[in-house]
PDB file of N, CA, C and O in Angstrom, chain B, residues numbered from 101:
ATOM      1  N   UNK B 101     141.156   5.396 -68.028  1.00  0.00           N
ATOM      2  CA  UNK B 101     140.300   5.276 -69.206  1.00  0.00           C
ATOM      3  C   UNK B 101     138.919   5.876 -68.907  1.00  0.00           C
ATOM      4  O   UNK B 101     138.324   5.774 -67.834  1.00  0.00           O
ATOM      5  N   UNK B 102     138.375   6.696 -70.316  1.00  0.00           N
ATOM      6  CA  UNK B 102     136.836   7.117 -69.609  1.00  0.00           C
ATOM      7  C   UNK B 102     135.744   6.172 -69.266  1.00  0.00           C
ATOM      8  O   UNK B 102     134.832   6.663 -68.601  1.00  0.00           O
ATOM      9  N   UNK B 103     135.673   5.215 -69.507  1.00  0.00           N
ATOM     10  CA  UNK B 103     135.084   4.092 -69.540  1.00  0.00           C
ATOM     11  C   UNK B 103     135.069   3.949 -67.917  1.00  0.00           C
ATOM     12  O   UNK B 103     133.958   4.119 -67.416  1.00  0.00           O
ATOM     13  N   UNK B 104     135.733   3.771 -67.362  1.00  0.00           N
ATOM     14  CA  UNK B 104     135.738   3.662 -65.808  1.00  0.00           C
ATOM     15  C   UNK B 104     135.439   4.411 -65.358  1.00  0.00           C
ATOM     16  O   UNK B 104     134.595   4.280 -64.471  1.00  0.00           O
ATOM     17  N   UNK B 105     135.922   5.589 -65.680  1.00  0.00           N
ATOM     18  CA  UNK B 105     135.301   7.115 -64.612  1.00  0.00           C
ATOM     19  C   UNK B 105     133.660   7.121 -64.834  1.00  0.00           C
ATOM     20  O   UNK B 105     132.753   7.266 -64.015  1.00  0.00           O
ATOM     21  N   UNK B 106     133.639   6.920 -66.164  1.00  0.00           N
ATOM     22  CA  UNK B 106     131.914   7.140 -66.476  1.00  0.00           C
ATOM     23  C   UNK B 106     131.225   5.872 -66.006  1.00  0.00           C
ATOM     24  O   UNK B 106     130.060   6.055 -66.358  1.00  0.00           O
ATOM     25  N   UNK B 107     131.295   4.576 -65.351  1.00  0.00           N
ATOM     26  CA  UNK B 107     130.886   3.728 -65.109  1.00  0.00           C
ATOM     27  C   UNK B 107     130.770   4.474 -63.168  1.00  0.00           C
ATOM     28  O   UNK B 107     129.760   4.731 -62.513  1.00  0.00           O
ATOM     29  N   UNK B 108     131.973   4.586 -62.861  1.00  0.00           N
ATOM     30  CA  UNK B 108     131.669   5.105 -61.557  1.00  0.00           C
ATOM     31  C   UNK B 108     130.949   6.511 -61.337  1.00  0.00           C
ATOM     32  O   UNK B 108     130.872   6.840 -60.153  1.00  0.00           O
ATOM     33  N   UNK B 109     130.383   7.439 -62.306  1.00  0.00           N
ATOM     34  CA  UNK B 109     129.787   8.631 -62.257  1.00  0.00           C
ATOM     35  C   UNK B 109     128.750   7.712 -61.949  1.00  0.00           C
ATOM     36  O   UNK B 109     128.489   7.445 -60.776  1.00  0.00           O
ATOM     37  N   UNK B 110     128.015   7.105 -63.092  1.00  0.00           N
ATOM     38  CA  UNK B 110     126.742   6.146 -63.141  1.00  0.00           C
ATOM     39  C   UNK B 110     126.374   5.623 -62.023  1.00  0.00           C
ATOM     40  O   UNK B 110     125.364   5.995 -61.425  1.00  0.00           O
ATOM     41  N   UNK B 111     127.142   4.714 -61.622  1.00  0.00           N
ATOM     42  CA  UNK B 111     127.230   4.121 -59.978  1.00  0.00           C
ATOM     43  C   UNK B 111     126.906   5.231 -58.997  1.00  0.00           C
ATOM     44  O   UNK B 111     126.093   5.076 -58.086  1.00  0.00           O
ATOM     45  N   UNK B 112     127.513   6.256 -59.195  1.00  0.00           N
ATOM     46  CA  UNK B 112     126.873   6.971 -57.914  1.00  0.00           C
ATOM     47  C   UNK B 112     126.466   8.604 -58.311  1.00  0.00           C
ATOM     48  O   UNK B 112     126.964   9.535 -57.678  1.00  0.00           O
ATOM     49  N   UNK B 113     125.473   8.829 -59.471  1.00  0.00           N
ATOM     50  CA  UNK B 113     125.184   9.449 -60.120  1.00  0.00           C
ATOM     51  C   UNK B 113     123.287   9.143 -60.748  1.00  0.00           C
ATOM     52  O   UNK B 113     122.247   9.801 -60.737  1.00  0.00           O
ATOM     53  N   UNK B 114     123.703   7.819 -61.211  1.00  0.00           N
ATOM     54  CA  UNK B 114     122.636   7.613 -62.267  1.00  0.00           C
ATOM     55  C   UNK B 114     121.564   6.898 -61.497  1.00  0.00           C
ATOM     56  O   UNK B 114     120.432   7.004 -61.970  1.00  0.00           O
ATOM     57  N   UNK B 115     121.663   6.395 -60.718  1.00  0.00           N
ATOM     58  CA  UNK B 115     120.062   6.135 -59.634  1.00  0.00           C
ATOM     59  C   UNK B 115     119.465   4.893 -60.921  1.00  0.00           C
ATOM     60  O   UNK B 115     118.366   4.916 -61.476  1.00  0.00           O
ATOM     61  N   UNK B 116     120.265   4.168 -61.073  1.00  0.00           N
ATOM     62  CA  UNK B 116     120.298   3.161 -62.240  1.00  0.00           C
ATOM     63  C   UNK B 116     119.510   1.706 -60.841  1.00  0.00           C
ATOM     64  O   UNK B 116     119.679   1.501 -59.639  1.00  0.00           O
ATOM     65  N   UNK B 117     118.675   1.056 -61.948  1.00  0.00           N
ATOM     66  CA  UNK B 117     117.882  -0.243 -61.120  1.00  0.00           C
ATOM     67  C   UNK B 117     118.668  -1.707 -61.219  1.00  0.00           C
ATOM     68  O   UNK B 117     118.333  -2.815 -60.801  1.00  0.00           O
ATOM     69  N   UNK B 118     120.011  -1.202 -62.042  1.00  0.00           N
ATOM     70  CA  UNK B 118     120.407  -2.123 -62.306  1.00  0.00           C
ATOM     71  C   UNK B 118     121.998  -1.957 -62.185  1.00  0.00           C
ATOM     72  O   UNK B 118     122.609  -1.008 -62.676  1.00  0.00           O
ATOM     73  N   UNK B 119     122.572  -2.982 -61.483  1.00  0.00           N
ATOM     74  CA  UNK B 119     124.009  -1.875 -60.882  1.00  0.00           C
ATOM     75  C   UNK B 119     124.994  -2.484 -61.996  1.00  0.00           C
ATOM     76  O   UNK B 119     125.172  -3.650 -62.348  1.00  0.00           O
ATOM     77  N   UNK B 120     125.734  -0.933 -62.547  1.00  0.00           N
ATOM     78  CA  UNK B 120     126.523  -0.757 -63.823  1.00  0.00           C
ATOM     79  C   UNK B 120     127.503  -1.864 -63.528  1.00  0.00           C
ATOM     80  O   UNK B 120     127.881  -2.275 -64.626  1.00  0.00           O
ATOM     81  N   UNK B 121     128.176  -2.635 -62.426  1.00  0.00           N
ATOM     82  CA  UNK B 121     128.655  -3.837 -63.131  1.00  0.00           C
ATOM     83  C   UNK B 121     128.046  -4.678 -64.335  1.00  0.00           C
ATOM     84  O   UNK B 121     128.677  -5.281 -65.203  1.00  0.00           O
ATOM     85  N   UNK B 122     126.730  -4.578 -64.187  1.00  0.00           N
ATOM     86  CA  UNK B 122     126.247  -5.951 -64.794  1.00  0.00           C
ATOM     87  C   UNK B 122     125.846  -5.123 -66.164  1.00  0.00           C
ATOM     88  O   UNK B 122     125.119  -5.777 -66.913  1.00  0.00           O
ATOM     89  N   UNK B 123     126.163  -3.912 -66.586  1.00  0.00           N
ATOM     90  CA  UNK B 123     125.695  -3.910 -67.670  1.00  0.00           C
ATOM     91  C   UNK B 123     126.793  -3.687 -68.990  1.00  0.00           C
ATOM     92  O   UNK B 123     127.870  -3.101 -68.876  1.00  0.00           O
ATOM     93  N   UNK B 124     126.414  -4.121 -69.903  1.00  0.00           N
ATOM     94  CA  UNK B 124     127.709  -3.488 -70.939  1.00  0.00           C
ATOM     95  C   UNK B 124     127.467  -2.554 -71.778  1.00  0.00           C
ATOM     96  O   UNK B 124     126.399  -2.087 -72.172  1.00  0.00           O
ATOM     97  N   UNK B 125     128.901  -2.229 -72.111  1.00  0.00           N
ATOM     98  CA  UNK B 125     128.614  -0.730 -72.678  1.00  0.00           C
ATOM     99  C   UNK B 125     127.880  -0.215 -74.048  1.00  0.00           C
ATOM    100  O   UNK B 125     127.787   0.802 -74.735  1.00  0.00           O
ATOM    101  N   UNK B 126     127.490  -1.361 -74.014  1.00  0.00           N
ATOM    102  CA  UNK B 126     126.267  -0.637 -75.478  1.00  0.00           C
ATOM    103  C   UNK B 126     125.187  -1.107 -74.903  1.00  0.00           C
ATOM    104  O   UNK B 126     124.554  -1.738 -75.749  1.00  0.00           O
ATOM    105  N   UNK B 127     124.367  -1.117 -73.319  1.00  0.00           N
ATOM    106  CA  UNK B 127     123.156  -1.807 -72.765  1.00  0.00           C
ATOM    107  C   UNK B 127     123.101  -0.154 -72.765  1.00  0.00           C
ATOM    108  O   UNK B 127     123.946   0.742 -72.765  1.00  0.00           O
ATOM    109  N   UNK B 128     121.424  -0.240 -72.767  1.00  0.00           N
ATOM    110  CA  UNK B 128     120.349   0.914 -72.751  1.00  0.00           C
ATOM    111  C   UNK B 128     120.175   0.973 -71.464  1.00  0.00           C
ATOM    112  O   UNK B 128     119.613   0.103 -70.799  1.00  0.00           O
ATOM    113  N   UNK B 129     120.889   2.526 -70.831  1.00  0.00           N
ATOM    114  CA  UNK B 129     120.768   2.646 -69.551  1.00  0.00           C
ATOM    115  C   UNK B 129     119.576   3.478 -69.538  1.00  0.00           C
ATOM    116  O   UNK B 129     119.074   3.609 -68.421  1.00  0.00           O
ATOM    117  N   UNK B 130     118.965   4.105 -70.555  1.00  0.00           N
ATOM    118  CA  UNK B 130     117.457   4.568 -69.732  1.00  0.00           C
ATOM    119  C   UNK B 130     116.313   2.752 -69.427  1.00  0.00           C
ATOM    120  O   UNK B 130     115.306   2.638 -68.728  1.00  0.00           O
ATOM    121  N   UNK B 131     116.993   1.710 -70.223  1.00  0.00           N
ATOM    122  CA  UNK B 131     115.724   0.490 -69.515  1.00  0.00           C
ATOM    123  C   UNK B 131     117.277  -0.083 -68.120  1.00  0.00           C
ATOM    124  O   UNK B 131     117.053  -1.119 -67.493  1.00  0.00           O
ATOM    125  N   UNK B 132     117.803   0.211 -68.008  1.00  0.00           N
ATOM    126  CA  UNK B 132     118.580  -0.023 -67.006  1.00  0.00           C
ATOM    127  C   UNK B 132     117.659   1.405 -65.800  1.00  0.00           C
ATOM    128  O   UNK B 132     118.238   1.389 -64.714  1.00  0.00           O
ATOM    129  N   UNK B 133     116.874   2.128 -65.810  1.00  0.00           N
ATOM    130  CA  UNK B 133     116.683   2.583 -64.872  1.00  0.00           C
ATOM    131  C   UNK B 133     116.862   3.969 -65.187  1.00  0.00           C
ATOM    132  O   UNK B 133     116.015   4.625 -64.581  1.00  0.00           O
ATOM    133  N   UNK B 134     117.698   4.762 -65.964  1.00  0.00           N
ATOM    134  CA  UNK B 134     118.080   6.172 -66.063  1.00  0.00           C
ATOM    135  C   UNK B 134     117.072   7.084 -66.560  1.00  0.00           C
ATOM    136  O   UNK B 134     116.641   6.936 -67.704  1.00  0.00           O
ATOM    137  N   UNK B 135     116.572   8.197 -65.662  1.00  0.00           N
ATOM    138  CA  UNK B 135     115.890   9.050 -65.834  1.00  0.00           C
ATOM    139  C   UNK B 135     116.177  10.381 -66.749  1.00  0.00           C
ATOM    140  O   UNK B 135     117.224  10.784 -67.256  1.00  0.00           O
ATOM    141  N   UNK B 136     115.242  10.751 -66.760  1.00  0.00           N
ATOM    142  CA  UNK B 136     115.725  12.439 -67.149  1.00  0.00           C
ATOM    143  C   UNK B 136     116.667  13.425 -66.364  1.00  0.00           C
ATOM    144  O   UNK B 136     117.687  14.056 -66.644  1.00  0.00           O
ATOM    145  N   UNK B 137     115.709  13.244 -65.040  1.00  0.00           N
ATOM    146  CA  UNK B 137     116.446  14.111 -63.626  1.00  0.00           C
ATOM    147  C   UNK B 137     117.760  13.516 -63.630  1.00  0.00           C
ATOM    148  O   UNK B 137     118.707  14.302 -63.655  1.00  0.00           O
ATOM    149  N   UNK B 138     118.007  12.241 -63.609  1.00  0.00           N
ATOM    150  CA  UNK B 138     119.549  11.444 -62.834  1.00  0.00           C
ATOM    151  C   UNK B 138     120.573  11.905 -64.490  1.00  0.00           C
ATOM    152  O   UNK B 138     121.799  11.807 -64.441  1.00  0.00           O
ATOM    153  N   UNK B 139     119.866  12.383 -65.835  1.00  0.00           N
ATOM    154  CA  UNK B 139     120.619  12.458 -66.057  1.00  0.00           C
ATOM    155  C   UNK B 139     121.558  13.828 -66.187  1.00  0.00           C
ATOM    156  O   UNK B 139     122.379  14.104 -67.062  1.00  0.00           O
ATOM    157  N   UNK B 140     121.099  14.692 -64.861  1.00  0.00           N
ATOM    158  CA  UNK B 140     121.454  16.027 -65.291  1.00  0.00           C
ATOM    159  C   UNK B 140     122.431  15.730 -64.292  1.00  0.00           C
ATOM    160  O   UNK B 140     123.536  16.127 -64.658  1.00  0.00           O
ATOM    161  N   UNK B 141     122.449  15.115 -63.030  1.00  0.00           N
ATOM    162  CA  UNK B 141     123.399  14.948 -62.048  1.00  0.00           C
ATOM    163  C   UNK B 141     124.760  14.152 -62.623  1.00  0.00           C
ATOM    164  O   UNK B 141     125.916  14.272 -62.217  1.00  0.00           O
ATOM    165  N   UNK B 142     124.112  13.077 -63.982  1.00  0.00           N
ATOM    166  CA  UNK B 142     125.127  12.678 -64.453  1.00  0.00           C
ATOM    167  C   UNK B 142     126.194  13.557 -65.616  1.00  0.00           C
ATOM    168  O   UNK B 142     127.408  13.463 -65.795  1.00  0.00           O
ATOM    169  N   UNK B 143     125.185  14.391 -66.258  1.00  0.00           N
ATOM    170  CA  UNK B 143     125.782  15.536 -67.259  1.00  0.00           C
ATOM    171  C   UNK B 143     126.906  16.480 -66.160  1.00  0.00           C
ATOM    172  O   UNK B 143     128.098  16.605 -66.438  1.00  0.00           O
ATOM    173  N   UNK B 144     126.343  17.021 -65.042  1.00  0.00           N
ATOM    174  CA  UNK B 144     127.566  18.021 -63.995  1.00  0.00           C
ATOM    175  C   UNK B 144     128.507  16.797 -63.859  1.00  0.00           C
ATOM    176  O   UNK B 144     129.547  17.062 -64.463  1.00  0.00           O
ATOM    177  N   UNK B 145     128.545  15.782 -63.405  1.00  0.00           N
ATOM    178  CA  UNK B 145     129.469  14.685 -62.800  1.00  0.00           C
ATOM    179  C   UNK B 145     130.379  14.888 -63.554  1.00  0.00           C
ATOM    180  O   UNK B 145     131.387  15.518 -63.234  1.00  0.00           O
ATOM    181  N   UNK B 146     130.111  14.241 -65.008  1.00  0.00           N
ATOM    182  CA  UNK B 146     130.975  14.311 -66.520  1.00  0.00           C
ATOM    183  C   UNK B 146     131.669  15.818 -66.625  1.00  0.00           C
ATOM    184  O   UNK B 146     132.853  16.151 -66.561  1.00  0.00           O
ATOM    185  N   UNK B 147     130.452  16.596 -66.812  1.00  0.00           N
ATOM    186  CA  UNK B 147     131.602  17.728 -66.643  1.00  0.00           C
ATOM    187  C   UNK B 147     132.984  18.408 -66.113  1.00  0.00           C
ATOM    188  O   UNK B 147     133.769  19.165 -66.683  1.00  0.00           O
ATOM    189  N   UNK B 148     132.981  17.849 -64.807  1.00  0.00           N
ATOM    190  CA  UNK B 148     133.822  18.062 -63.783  1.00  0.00           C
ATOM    191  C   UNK B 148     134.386  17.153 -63.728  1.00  0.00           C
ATOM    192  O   UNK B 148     135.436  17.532 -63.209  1.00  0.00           O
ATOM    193  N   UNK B 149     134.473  16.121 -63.899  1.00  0.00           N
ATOM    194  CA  UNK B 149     135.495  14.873 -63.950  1.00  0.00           C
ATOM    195  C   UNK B 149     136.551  15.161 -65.058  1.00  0.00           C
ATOM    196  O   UNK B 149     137.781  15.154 -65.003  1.00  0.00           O
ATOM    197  N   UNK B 150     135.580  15.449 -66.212  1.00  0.00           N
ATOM    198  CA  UNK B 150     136.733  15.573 -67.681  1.00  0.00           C
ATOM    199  C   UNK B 150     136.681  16.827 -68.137  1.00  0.00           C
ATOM    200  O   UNK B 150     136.753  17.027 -69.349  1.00  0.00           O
ATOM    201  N   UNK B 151     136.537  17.945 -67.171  1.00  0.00           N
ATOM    202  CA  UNK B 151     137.350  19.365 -67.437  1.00  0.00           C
ATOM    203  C   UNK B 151     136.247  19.659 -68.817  1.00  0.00           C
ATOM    204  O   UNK B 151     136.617  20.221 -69.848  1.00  0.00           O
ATOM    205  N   UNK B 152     135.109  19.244 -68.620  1.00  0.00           N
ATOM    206  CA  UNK B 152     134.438  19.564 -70.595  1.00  0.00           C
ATOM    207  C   UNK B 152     133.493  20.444 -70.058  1.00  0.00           C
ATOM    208  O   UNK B 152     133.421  20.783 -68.877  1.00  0.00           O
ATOM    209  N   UNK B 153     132.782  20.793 -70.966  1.00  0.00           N
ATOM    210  CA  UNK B 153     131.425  21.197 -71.409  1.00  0.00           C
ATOM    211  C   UNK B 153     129.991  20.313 -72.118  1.00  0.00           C
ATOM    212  O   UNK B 153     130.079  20.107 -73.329  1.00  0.00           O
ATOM    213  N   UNK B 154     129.300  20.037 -71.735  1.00  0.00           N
ATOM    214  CA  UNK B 154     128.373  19.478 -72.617  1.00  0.00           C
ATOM    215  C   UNK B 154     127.031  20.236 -73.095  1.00  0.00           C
ATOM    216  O   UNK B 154     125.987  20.374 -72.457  1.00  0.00           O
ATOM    217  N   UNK B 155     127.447  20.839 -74.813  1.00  0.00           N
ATOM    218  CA  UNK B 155     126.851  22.030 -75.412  1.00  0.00           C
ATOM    219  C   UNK B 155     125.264  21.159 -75.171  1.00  0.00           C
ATOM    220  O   UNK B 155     125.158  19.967 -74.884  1.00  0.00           O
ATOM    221  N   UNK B 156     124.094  22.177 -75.391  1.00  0.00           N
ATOM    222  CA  UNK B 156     122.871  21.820 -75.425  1.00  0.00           C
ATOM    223  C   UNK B 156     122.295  20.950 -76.831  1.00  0.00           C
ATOM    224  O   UNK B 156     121.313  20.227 -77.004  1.00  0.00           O
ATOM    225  N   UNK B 157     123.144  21.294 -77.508  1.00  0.00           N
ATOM    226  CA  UNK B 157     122.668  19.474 -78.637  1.00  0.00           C
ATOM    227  C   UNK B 157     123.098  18.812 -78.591  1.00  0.00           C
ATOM    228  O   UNK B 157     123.189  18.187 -79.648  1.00  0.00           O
ATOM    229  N   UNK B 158     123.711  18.316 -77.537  1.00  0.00           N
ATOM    230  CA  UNK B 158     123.950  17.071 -77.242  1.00  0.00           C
ATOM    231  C   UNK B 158     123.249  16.686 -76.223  1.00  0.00           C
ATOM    232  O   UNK B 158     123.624  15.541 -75.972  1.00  0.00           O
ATOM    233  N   UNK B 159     122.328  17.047 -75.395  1.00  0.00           N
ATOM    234  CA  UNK B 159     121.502  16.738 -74.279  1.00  0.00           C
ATOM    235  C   UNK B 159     120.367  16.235 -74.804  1.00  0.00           C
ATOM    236  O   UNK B 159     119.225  16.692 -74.866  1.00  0.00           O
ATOM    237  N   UNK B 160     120.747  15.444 -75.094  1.00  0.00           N
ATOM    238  CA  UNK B 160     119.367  14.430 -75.503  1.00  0.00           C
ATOM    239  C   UNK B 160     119.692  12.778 -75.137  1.00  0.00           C
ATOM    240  O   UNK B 160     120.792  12.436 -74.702  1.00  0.00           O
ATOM    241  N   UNK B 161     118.607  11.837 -75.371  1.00  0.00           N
ATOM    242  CA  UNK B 161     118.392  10.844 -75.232  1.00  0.00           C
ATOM    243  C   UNK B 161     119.752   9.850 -75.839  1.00  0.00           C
ATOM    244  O   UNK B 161     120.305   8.931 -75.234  1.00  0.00           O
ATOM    245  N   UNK B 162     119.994  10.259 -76.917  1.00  0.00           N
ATOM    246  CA  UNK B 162     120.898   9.777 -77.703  1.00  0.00           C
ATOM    247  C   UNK B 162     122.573   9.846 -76.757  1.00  0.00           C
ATOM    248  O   UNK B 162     123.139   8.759 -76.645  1.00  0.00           O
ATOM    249  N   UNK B 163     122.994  10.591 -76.384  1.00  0.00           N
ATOM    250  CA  UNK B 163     124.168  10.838 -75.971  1.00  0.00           C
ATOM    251  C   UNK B 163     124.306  10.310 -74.782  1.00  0.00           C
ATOM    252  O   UNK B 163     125.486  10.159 -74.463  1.00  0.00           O
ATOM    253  N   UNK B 164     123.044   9.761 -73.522  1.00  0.00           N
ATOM    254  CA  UNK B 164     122.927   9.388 -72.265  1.00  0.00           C
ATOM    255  C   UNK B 164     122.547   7.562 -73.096  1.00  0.00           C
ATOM    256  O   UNK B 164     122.250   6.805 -72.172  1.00  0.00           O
ATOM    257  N   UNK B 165     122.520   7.063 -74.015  1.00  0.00           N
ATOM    258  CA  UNK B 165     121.937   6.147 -74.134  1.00  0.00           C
ATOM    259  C   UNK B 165     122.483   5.090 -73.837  1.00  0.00           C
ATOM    260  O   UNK B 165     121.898   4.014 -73.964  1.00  0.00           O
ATOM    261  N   UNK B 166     123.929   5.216 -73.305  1.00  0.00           N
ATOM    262  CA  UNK B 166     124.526   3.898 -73.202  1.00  0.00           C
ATOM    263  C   UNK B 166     126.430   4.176 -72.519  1.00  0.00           C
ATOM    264  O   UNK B 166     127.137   5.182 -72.586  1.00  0.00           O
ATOM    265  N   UNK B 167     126.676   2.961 -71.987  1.00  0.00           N
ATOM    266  CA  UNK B 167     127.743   4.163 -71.199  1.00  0.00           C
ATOM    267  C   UNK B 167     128.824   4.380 -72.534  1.00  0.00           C
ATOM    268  O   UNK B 167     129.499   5.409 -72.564  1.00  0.00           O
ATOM    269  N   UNK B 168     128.966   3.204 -73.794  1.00  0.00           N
ATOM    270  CA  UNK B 168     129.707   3.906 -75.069  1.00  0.00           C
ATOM    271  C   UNK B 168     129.459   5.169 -75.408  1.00  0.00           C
ATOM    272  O   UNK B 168     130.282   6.076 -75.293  1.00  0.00           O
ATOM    273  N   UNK B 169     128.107   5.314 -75.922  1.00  0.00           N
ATOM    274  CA  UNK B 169     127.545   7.073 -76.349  1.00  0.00           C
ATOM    275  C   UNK B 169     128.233   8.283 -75.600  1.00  0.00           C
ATOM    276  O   UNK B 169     128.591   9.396 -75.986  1.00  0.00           O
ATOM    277  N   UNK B 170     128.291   7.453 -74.039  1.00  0.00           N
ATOM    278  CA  UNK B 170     128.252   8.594 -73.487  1.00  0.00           C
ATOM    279  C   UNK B 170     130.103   8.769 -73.372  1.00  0.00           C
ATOM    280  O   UNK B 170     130.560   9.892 -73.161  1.00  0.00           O
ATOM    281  N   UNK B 171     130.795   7.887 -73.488  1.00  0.00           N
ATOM    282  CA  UNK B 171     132.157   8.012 -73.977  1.00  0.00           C
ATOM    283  C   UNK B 171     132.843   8.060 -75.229  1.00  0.00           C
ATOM    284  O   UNK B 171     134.054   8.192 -75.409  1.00  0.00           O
ATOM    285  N   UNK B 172     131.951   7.940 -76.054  1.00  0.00           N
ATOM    286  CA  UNK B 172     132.036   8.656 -77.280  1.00  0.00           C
ATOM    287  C   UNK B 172     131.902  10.183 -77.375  1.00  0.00           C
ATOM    288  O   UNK B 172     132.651  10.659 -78.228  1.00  0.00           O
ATOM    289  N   UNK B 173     131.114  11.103 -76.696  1.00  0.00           N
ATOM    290  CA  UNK B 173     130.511  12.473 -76.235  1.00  0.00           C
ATOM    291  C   UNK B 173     132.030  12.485 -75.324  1.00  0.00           C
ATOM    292  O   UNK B 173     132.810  13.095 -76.055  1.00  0.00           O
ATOM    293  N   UNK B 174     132.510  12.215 -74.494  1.00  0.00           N
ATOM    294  CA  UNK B 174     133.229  13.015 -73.493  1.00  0.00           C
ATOM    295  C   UNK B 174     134.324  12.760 -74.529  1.00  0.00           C
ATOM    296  O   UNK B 174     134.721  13.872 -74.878  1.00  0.00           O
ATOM    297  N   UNK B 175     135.177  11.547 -75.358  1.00  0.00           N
ATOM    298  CA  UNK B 175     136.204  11.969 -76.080  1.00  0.00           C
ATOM    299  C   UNK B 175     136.046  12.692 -76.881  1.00  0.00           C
ATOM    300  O   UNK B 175     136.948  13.526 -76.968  1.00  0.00           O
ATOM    301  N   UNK B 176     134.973  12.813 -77.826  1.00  0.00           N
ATOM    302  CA  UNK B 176     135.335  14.354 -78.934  1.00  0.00           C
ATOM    303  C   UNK B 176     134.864  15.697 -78.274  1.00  0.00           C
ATOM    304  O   UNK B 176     134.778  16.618 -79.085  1.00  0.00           O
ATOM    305  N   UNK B 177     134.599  15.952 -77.216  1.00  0.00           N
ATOM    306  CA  UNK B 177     134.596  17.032 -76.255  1.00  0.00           C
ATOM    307  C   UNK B 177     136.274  17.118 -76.098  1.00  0.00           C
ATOM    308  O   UNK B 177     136.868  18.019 -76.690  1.00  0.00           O
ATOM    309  N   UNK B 178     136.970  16.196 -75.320  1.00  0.00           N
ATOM    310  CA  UNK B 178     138.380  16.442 -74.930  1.00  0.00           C
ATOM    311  C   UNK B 178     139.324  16.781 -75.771  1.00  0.00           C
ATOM    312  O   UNK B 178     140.408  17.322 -75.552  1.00  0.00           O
ATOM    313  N   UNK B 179     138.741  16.353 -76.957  1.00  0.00           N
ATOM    314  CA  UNK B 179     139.969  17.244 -77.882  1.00  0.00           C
ATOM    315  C   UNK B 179     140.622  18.472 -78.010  1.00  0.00           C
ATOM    316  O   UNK B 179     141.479  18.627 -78.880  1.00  0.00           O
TER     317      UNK B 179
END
């Protein structure tokens, strides 16, 4: 499920202050700790995990905002 892969990108990706067990998937991982920088390491991670692309309007705040958003973004990519 993407939900797991993207929880473990985060884990060792997102340089998060707050470790993604404890958060759920509609918690705001930029006040969980997520930067701008951690989230470009997390954008390549995603990429390469799920064979996608992530076009440049979707690189915003909105799409990193939560680990749902951000598995919402990798399933309508995989289609």
């Amino acid at each position: 499920m993407a939900i797991a892969k993207i929880r473990e990108i985060l884990a060792k990706n997102g340089r998060l202050s707050t470790s993604v067990d404890q958060l759920a998937d509609d918690s705001d991982l930029y006040n969980a700790g997520l930067t701008s920088l951690a989230t470009v390491g997390v954008m390549l991670a995603l990429e390469e995990e799920f064979n996608i692309e992530i076009p440049d309007s979707l690189l915003g705040r909105k799409t990193f905002q939560s680990i749902q958003s951000i598995a919402d973004v990798v399933n309508q990519l995989k289609r």
